[in-house]
C-alpha positions, 0 to 999 in steps of 0.5 A: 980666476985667470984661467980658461974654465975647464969642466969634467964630468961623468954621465950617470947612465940608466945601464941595461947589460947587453951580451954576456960581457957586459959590465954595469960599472963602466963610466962614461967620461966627458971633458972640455972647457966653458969660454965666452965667445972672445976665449975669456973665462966665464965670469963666474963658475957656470951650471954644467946640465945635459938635457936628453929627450926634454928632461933636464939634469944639473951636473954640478958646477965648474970649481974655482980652479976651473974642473969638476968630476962627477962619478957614476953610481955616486951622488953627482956633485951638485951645484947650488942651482940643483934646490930648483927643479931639474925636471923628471927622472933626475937620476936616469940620463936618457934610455942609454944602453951599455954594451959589453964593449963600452958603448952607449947611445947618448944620441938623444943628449946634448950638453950646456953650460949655464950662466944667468945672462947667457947663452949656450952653445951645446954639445950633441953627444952622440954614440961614445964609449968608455974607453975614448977620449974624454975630451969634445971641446968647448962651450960657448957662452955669448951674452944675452943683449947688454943688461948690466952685470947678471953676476955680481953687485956693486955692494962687494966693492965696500965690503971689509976685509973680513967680511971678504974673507969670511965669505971666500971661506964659505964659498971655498966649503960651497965647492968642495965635492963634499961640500958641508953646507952647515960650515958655508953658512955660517961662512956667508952668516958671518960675512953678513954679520960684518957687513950687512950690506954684502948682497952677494953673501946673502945670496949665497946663505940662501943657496946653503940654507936651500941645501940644508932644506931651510927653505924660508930662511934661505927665502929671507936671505935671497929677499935681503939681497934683492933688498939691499940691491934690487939691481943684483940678478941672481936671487930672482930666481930662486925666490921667484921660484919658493915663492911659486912652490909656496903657493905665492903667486903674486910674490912670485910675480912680483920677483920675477917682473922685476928679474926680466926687467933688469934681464930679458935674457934671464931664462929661467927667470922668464919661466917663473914669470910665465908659470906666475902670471898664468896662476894669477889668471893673467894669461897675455902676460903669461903668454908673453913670458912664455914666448920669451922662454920659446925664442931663447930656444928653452923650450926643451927644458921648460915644456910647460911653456908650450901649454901656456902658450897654446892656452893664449891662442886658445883663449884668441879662438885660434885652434889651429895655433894652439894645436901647433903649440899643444902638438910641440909639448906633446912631442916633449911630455907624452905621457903626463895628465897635462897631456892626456887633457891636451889629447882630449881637446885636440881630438875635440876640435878634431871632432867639430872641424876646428882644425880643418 
């Protein structure tokens, strides 16, 4: 890949008619580019994802030719990041309004880029309508400290011709708008096939399998990556999270330690090391992950870490702490029973001048 990235995608509204002109199938357009900070191209596609008023959603991923386009009303095209939680309402951007003009109100919205071992710029969205220009800009993705390559291993390099090109093919099937899941499988199944060793195409047959909802094989795959190169980054995510889905704590813990070992940057795998550790009961751990997801400015979309958070000033005796911890997650979640539990606390340390 030479050229710069260039993404193009379209938001998926909740539409509410305004006015008696008002038309429920307009689309709102958003275009512009993902580079690292010195204008190169990223060094891989990046997960393109809005976040409005905490929730999170994934819109697909730049393709190799460096577009994509989402179509509202249809099934946005999805990245291979969307098996892992995106967060509530995955379907609804925001409370956006369209008027009979066009217009909608997207203030509450911004949007980012993302790549393991990065950080993102983001783009606020604002008022925007149907009939303007697409284009707001670039997205800046800067790398997060020196921790090698997050997005490639070193097995590749030996990988046999064949090898290579059965991979490609599953790779060229994986980015398709349509993408059949069944074909790039088998694609990356026979990369592995020639090379057992090709750590890369084993994570991949872990995303294909997720997506054909095979979710222990796709485990296993993720796993012989990390098996055959434990340096490579980006199956520690996804295992360190079925493994929490599973029940499996100390698995989970287990991956995710070693994921923010090699990457402290690796933000979502920060979370699952968080999430880990405060099932296992080991809440300072859990509290520093969590800190470490607050500082690289996650916390919008990972809010649950505010809980843990306030739960090790909690356990520290400190209310007045764990209330400013508690209150942020408030602001996020309002309406969950995590907060509904929150709520009660405060107000019972309210009651007894704890937090005077």
């Amino acid at each position: 890949m030479g050229a710069v990235v260039v993404f193009s995608l379209v938001v998926p509204l909740a539409l509410q008619a305004q006015g008696s002109g008002a038309r429920a199938n307009e689309r709102i357009s958003l275009s512009g580019q993902v580079v690292l900070a010195d204008g190169t191209t990223p060094p891989e596609m990046a997960d393109i994802e809005t976040i409005c008023e905490s929730r999170r959603q994934a819109h697909g991923q730049t393709k190799p030719d460096g577009t994509f386009h989402v179509t509202l009303g249809g099934s946005p095209t999805a990245s291979l990041a969307t098996a892992r939680d995106r967060g509530p309402n995955a379907n609804n951007l925001g409370r956006g309004t369209m008027s009979s003009l066009g217009h909608v109100d997207l203030s509450g919205c911004e949007l980012r880029a993302v790549l393991p071992g990065y950080t993102s710029t983001s783009i606020q969205l604002g008022r925007r309508s149907a009939f303007e220009n697409p284009e707001i800009g670039n997205i800046v993705l800067t790398p997060y400290g020196e921790y090698g390559d997050t997005t490639s291993s070193e097995t590749s390099v030996e990988a046999p011709g064949k090898a290579k090109k059965a991979y490609e093919n599953g790779v060229k099937e994986a980015r398709k708008d349509e993408p059949n899941w069944g074909k790039a499988a088998k694609g990356f199944g026979k990369a592995v096939e020639i090379y057992p060793n090709f750590a890369e195409a084993w994570y991949e047959l872990g995303e294909a399998r997720l997506r054909l909802n095979e979710l222990d094989a796709g485990k296993q795959a993720f796993a012989k990556a990390i098996e055959i190169d434990d340096s490579y980054q980006k199956p520690y995510a996804p295992v360190a999270l079925i493994e929490l889905k599973q029940g499996n704590a100390e698995a989970a813990a287990k991956y995710a330690d070693r994921g923010v070992e090699l990457n402290p940057g690796f933000t979502e795998v920060q979370f699952y090391c968080a999430m880990a550790h405060f099932m296992l009961g080991e809440l300072p751990r859990a509290g520093e992950a969590a800190a470490m997801v607050d500082q690289q400015g996650a916390a919008a979309t990972y809010p649950r870490v505010l809980v843990i958070l306030g739960d090790a000033a909690t356990e520290k005796n400190d209310a007045k702490e764990a209330a400013k911890y508690y209150g942020r997650y408030l602001e996020l979640e309002p309406d969950t029973q995590m907060a509904a539990q929150i709520k009660q606390r405060l107000a019972e340390w309210k009651s007894i001048g704890a937090l005077d």
